[in-house]
N, C-alpha and C positions, 0 to 999 in steps of 0.2 A: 601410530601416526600422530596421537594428540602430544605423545612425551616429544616428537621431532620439533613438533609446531611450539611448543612451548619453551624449546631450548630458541629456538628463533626468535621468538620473543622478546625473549631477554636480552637480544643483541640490536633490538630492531630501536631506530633514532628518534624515540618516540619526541624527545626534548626538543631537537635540534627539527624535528618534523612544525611541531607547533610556534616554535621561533619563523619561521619561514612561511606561515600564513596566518598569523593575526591580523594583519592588515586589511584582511577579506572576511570580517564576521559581520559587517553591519549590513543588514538585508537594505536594496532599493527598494521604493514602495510602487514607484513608478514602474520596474520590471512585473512586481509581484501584479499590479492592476493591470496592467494592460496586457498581460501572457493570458491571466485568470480572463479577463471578458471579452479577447480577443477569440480563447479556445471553446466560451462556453457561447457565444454568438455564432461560429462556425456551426461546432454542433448542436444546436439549436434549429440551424437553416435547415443543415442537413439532414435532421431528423424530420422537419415538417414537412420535407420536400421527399424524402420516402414515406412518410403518411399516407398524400395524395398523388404520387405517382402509381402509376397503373404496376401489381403487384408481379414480379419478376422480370420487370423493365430493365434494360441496362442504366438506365437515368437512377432509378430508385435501388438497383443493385451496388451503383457507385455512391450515391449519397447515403446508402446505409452503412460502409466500409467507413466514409468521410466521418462521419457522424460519432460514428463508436468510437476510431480516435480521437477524434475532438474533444469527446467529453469523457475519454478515458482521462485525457492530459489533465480537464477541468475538474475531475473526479480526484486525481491522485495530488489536488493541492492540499487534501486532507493532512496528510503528511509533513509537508511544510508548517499549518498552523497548529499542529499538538507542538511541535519544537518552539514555538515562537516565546518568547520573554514573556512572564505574567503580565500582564496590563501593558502588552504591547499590539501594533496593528489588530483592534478589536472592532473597527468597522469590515475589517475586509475579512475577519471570521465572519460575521452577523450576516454579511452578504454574502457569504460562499454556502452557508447555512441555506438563506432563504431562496437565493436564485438555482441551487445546486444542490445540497445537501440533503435535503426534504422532497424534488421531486424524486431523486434515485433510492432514498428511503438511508438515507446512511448519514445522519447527522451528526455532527463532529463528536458527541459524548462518545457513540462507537468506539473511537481510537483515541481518545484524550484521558491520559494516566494508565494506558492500556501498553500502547507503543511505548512511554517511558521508559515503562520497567524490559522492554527487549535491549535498550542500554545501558543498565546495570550491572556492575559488576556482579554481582552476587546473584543475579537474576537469569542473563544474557545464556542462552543455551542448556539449560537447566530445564526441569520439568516444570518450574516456576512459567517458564516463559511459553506465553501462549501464539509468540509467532516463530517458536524455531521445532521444529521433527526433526530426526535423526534420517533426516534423507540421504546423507552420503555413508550411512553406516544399517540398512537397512534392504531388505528385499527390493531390487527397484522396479519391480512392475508397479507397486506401491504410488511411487512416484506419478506414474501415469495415469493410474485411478484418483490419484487428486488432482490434479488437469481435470480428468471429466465430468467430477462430482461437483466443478463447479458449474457446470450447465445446469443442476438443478436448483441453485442457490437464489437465483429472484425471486421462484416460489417460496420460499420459506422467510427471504425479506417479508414479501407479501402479510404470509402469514402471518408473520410475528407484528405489523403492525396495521394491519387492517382487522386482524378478528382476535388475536391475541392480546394486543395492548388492552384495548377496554375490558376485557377478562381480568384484568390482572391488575385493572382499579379496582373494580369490584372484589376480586377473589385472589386476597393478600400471598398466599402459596402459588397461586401462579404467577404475580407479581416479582415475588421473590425470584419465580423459574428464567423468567425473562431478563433478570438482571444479572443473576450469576452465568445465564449458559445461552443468553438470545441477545446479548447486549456490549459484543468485542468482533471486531475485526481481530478474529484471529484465526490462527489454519489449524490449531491443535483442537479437535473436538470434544475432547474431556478438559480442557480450558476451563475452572469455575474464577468468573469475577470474583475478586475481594470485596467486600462491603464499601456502600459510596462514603467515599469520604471527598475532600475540600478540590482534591488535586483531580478529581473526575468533573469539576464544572458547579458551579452554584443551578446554573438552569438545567439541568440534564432532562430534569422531565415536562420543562415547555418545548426543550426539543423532541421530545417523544409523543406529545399531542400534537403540536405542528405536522410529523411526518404523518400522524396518522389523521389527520384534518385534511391532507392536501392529495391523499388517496381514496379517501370518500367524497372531495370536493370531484375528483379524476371521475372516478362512479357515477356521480350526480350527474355532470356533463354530460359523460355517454348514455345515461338516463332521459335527460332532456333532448336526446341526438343533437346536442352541439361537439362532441368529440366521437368520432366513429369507434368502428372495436378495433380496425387496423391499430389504432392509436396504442393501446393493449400489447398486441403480438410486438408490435416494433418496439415497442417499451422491452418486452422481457427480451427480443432479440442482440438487442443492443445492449441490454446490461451482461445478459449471458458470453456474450463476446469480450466485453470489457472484463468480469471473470476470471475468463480464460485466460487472457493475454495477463492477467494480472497474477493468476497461477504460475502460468508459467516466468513470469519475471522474479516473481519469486523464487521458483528453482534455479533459478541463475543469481541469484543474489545473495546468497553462501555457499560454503563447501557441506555443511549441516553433518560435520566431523565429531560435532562432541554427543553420545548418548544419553545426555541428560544428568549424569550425575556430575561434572566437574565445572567448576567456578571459574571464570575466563578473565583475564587483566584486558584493559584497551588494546593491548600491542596482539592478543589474542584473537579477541573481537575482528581485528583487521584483517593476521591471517587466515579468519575462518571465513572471511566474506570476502567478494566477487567484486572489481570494478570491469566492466565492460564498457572502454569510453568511443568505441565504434564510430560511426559520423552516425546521418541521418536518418539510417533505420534504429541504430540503438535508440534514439530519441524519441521512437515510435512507441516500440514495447516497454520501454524503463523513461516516462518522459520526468519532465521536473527534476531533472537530476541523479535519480536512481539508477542510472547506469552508472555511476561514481557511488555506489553501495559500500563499499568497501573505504574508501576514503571517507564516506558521511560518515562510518563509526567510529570513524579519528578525532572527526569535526562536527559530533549531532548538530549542534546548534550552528555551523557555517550554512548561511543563505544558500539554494541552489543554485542559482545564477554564477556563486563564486567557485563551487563545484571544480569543474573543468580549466579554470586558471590555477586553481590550487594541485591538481592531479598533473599539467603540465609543470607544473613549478618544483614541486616535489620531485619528479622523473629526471627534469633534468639537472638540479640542485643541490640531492642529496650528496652527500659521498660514495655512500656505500648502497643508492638505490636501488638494489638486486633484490633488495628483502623486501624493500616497497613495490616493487613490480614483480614480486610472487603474488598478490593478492590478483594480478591483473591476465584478464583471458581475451582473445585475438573477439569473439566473436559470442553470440550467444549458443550460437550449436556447438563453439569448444568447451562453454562450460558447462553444457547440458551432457553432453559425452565423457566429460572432467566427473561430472557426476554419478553417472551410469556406472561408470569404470568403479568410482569407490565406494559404491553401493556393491555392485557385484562383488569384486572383491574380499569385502568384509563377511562373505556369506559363505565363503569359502572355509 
């Protein structure tokens, strides 16, 4: 399968693709602000207002649905600012940090120089890379057991920076522990970070007190009962959801064909990943653009917003766009089945 995909490759209009969308790399700031505090105000409301709604209400049933997307969408701007130009929009990181980043405990160091290297050529798909598994070349029940395993993943946010961070000022070897294997957004769990260097952040670890100041400040409130415990459950509720949905966008967001040992060209990269350009519910589970997955490993650095013009432009622009609409699936249960199938298969 990878020898097919790689003779495609070689035919695919990588040249004539990127001629035909330069014109859409310069990110609006005004999209980027007003999507960002529009999503993270929604979910905000919605989270207070299942706080104090009476527990298993239909009121506080729907604002906790609301809620999770919301600030799934305001959660997954992460993404967009590891891509963003050095010393470019550095108020609207500081503010996605502080209004965002630090209550859900996942401050931009997490993914900044981590994501990088999943577009690397030399990196992409490899055991290097700590956001790709061989899920379409593997046992797929496998599959399903990562879905679930992320329901226990708040607690171990938790962990790692309410009782673990201060440990690991103090106690240099857990310090270390926290930085190679507690400190990436990543789905591979023998994943070790590289040692910090420039391209991981000058502040990494005022982000790393911050999160862990703003979950003891959490503490102290429900300490003084000005924050109830509900406050608590709907917290891990709603991250555990976000999770999920985040799991599973991920299994829709390559084919995860290569087993780790082979080195991937860009024209590669594409046909191993997924665009799913759906309408309104892709929008939901892959928001910010990432249901054009496949196309962003064409374009790391194209704006999301430019996303979806460049995926129609391409479609209908190219010559020969048969090879560019292989990367593309009707829906996210055809590439979740897309996947099953070449998981199973290979096990054969």
């Amino acid at each position: 399968m990878l020898n097919e995909m790689k003779a495609k490759a070689e035919e695919f209009p990588l040249k004539e693709s990127r001629a035909m969308v330069k014109d859409l790399m310069t990110a609006n700031q005004a999209i980027y602000w007003c999507d960002f505090l529009l999503s993270l105000a929604i979910g905000a409301t919605a989270f207070a207002v299942t706080v104090i709604s009476e527990t298993f209400s239909l009121e506080g049933i729907l604002a906790y649905f609301v809620a999770t997307f919301a600030l799934y969408r305001a959660v997954i701007f992460i993404h967009e600012i590891v891509h963003f130009k050095k010393g470019t929009m550095l108020n609207f990181k500081r503010v996605w940090n502080v209004a965002c980043g630090f209550l859900v405990m996942v401050p931009v160091f997490m993914y900044q120089g981590v994501h990088l290297d999943h577009h690397k050529r030399d990196i992409y798909g490899t055991k290097l890379d700590g956001e790709y598994l061989p899920f379409g070349a593997q046992n797929p029940w496998k599959n399903i057991w990562y879905v679930i395993s992320s329901v226990f993943l708040p607690a171990l946010i938790v962990l790692r920076y309410i009782i673990l961070t201060p440990l690991g000022w103090l106690i240099p070897p857990i310090g270390q522990f926290l930085w190679q294997r507690a400190s990436s957004l990543t789905i591979d769990l023998d994943y070790i970070r590289p040692p910090h260097t420039e391209r991981d952040g000058k502040f990494w670890r005022l982000q790393e007190v911050c999160a862990f100041l703003y979950g003891w400040t959490a503490i102290a409130l429900w300490y003084y009962g000005i924050l109830p415990a509900k406050f608590f459950a709907v917290w891990y509720l709603v991250m555990a959801l976000v999770l999920v949905l985040n799991s599973i966008r991920t299994l829709g967001a390559h084919a995860y064909r290569n087993p780790g040992e082979e080195q991937m060209s860009v024209a590669e990269q594409f046909l191993d990943s997924v665009d799913v350009p759906g309408s309104f519910l892709s929008a939901l589970w892959a928001p910010v653009g990432l249901r054009f997955h496949a196309t962003h490993h064409l374009f790391p650095n194209m704006p999301y917003h430019s996303l979806g013009t460049a995926y129609r432009r391409l479609k209908e622009g190219l010559p020969n766009s048969h090879l560019y609409l292989e990367a593309s699936r009707p829906t996210l249960f055809h590439a979740m089945i897309t996947l099953w199938k070449d998981a199973a298969s290979s096990q054969k």
